[in-house]
Backbone as a ProteinNet text record, in pm:
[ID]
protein_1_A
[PRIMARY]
XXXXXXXXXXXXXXXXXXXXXXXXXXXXXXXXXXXXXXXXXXXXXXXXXXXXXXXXXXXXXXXXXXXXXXXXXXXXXXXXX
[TERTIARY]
11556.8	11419.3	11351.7	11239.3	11164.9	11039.5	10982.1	10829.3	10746.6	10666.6	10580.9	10436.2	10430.1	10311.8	10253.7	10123.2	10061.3	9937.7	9928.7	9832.2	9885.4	10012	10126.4	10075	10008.3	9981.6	10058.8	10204.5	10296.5	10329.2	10331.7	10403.1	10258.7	10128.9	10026.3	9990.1	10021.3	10005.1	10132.6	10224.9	10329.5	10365.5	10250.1	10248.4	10334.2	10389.8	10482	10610	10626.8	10754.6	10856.8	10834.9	11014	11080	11094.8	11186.4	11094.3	11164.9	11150	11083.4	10976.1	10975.6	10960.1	10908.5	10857.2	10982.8	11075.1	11178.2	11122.4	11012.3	10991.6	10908	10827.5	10819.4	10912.7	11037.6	11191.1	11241.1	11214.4	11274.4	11186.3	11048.6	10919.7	11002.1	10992.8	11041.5	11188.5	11274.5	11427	11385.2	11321.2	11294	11235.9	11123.9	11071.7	11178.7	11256	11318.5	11438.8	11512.3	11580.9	11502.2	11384.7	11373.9	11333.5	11277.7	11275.4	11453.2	11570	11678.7	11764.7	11687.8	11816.6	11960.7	11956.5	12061.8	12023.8	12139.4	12110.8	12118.1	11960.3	11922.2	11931.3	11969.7	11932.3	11844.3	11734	11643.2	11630.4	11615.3	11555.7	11486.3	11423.9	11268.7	11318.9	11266.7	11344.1	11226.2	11084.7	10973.1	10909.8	10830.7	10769.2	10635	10509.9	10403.9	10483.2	10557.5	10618.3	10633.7	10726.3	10796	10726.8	10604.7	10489.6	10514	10567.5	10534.5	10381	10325	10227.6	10172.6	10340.3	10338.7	10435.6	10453.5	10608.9	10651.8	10803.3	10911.7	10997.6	11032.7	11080.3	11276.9	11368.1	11452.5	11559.2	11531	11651.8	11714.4	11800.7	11953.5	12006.2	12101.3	12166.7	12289.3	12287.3	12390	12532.6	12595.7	12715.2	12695.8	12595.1	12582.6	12643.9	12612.5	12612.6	12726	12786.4	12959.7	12898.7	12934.1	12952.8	12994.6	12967.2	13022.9	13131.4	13223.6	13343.7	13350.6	13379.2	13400.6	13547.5	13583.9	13691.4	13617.3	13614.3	13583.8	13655.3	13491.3	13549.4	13640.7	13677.4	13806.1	13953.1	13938.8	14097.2	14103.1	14056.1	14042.4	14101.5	14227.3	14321.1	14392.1	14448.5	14504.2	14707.5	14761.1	14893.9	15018.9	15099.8	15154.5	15240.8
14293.7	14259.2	14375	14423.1	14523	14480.4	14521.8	14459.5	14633.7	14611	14775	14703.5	14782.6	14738.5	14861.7	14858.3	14942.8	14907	15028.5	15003.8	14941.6	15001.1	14896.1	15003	14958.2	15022.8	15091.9	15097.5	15146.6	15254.1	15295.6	15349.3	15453.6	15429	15521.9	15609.2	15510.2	15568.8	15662.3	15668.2	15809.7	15839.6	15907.5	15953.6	16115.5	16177.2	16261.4	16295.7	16170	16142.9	16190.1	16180.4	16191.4	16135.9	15991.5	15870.4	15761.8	15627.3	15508.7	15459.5	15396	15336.7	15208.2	15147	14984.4	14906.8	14867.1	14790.6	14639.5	14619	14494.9	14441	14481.9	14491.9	14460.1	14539.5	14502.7	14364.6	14323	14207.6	14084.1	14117.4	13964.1	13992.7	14106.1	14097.8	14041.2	14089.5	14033	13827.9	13787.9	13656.1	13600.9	13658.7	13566	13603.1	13684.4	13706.1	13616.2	13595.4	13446.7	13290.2	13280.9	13185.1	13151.7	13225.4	13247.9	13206.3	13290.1	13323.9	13211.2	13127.5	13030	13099.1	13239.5	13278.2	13372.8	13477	13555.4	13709.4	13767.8	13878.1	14000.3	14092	14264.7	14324.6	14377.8	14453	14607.9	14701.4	14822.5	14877.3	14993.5	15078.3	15197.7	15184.2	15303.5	15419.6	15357.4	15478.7	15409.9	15521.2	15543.9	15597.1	15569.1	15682.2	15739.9	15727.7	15813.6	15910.7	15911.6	16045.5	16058.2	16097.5	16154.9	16092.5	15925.9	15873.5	15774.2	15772.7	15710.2	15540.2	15526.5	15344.6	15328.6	15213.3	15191.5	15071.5	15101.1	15017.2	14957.2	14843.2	14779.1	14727.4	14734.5	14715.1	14579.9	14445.1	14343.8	14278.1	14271.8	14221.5	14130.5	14053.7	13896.6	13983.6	13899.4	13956.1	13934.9	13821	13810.2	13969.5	14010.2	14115.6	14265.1	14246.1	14401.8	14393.5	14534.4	14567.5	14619.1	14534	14554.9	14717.6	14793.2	14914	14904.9	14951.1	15005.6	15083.1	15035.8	15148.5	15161.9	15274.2	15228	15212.8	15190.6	15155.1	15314.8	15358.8	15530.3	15510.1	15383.5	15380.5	15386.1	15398.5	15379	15497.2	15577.4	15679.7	15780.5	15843.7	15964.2	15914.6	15804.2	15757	15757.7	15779.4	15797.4	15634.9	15593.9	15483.2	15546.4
7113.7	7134.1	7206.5	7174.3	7219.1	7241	7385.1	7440	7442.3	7408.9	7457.4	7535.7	7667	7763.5	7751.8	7764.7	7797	7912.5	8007.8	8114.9	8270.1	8261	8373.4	8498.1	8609.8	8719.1	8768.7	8776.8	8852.6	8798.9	8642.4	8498.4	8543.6	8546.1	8572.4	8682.1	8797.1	8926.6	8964.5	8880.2	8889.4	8744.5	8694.6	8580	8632.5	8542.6	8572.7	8659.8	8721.1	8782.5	8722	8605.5	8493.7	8477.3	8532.3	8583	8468.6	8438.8	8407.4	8591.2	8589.4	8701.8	8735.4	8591.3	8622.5	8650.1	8738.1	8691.2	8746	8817.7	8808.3	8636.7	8529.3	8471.8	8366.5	8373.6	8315.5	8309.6	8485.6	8532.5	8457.5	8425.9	8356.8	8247.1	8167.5	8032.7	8034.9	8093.4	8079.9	8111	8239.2	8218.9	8109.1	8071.8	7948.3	7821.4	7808.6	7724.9	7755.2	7812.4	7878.2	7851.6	7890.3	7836.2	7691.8	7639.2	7470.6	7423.9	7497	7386.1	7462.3	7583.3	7629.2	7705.1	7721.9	7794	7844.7	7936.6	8022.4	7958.1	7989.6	7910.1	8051.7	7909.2	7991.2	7967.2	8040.7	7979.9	8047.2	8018.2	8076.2	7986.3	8070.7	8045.9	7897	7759.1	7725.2	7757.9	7750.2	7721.2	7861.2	7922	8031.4	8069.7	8107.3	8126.9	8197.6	8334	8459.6	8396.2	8259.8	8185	8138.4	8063.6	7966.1	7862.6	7835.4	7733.2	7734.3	7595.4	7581.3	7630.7	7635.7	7690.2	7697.1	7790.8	7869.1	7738	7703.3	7639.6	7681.6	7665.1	7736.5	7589.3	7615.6	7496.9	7600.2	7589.5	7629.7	7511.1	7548.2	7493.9	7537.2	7483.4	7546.2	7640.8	7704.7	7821.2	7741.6	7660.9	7527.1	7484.9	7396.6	7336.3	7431	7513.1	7595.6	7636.8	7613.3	7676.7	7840.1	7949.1	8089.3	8105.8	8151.1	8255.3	8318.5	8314.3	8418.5	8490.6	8603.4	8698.9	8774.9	8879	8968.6	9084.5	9183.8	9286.9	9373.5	9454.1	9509.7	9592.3	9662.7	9755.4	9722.9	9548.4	9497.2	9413.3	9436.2	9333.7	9392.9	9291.5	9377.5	9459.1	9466.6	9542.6	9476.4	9569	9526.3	9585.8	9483.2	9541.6	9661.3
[MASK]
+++++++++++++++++++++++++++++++++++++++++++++++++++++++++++++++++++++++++++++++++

């Protein structure tokens, strides 16, 4: 699912940042996109005014759908038995 806003105060008022910045923005779209799909959605920023795009994009996904991130945790890392 893809939302495109345009005119988002935050996305304007740091136009050239270089960064995605709306993430509350993210967070309306990921909710209404939850309650539309009945489950728990991901959303982030793909397009940005911050970065010199024309209008902020928004791309959420069902949380089923999306493969989670892995990490190690920096306290176990290099660590010898």
């Amino acid at each position: 699912m893809r939302a495109v806003v345009y005119n988002i105060p935050v996305g304007e008022a740091m136009r050239g940042y270089g960064k995605p910045v709306d993430a509350y923005m993210a967070g309306c779209v990921a909710g209404i996109a939850s309650l539309i799909l009945g489950e728990g959605v991901l959303c982030r920023e793909t397009k940005c005014v911050a970065m010199g795009d024309e209008r902020c994009e928004f791309e959420a996904s069902r949380l089923s759908d999306t493969p989670m991130p892995t990490h190690t945790p920096a306290n176990s890392r290099n660590k010898t038995a």
